[in-house]
Phi, psi and omega in degrees: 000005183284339182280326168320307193278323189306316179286343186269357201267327169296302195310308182311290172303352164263009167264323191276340149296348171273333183276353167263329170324308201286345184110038194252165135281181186297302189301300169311329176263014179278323206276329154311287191303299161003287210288302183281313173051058189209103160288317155285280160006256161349316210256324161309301153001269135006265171328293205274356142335279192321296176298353162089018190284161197275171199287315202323309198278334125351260175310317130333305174274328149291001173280307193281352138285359168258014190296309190351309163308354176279326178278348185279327169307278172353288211297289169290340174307312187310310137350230156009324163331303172316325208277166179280134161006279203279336168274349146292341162280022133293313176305280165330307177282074131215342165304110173239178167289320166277326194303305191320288205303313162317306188275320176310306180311312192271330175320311170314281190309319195258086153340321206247134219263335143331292194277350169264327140344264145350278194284005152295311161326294169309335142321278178325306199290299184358274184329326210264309195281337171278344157304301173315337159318277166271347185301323181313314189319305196285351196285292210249030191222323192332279202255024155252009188256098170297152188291347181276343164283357169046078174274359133350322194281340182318303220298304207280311194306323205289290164302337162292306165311001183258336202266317205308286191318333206258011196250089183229346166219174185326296178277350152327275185303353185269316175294310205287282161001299185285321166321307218268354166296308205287333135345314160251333151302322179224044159313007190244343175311123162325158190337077162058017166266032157279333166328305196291316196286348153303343161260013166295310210266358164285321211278318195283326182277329164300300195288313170295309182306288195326297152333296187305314191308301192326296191293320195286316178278000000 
């Protein structure tokens, strides 16, 4: 998880400097991270503090930036079935974007559904305790970082490095390219949901190339 962590770690401080931007206190915005393990999350959060928005709507836009999790979920139940409740609700609170990327491969690779288990746990807390880490960091940097340096460019640099190792064939580079149209074509969409519909429409570009790829061999 060190390289995960080395890109995740800019990312931590700069929520907890947004969250002290935002008017947060230290315990409270420690207390956020604690809860959430949402990096985006947090930062949206953050944002519609600062702007005074009521909490429903609050709780709302971190739910719809985080749907993501729903195709990663998707992706590991078929894993993770077997095992008990309680270590899948463990599992779940502790699933990032890095946890994922990291864990589908041993999962992929590996029978044996204990030890691939395990290392995801290990993997996850590893990702929770060095977030908390640093989200403290950005805590107590909060009210020494002035705000015109927009330290915002961390967040998207955090998800390339994550994105960049996983780009090794054809229908790979086909998801992303159509995410990343799409994405931006319909950046104009409300709290953010051009994201979710941009992994709609990379996941529907995954399955045809994959197919088309099927058929030609």
């Amino acid at each position: 998880m060190l390289p995960a962590v080395v890109g995740m770690f800019p990312f931590g401080i700069v929520c907890g400097v947004a969250a002290i931007s935002a008017g947060a206190s230290p315990l409270a915005a420690l207390a956020m991270s604690l809860i959430m393990f949402s990096g985006a999350a947090q930062i949206i959060a953050a944002q519609l503090l600062a702007a005074g928005a009521p909490f429903a709507v609050i709780a709302l836009s971190c739910f719809v930036v985080s749907l993501r999790f729903l195709m990663y979920s998707a992706a590991l139940a078929p894993y993770l079935r077997p095992l008990d409740h309680r270590w899948r609700n463990l599992l779940a609170f502790l699933l990032t974007d890095q946890a994922f990327a990291a864990s589908i491969h041993r999962f992929r690779a590996s029978g044996d559904l204990r030890a691939s288990a395990s290392y995801f746990l290990g993997g996850g807390a590893v990702l929770w305790i060095m977030w908390q880490l640093a989200t403290l960091a950005g805590i107590l940097l909060g009210s020494v970082i002035p705000p015109a340096w927009q330290l915002e460019f961390v967040v998207p640099l955090c998800f390339l490095s994550l994105l960049a190792p996983l780009l090794r064939d054809q229908p790979t580079l086909i998801v992303m390219i159509a995410a990343a149209v799409g994405v931006v074509a319909l950046d104009a969409m409300p709290m953010r949901l051009s994201m979710i519909c941009a992994g709609l429409l990379g996941i529907l570009a995954g399955i045809v190339a994959d197919r088309v790829g099927v058929r030609r061999d």
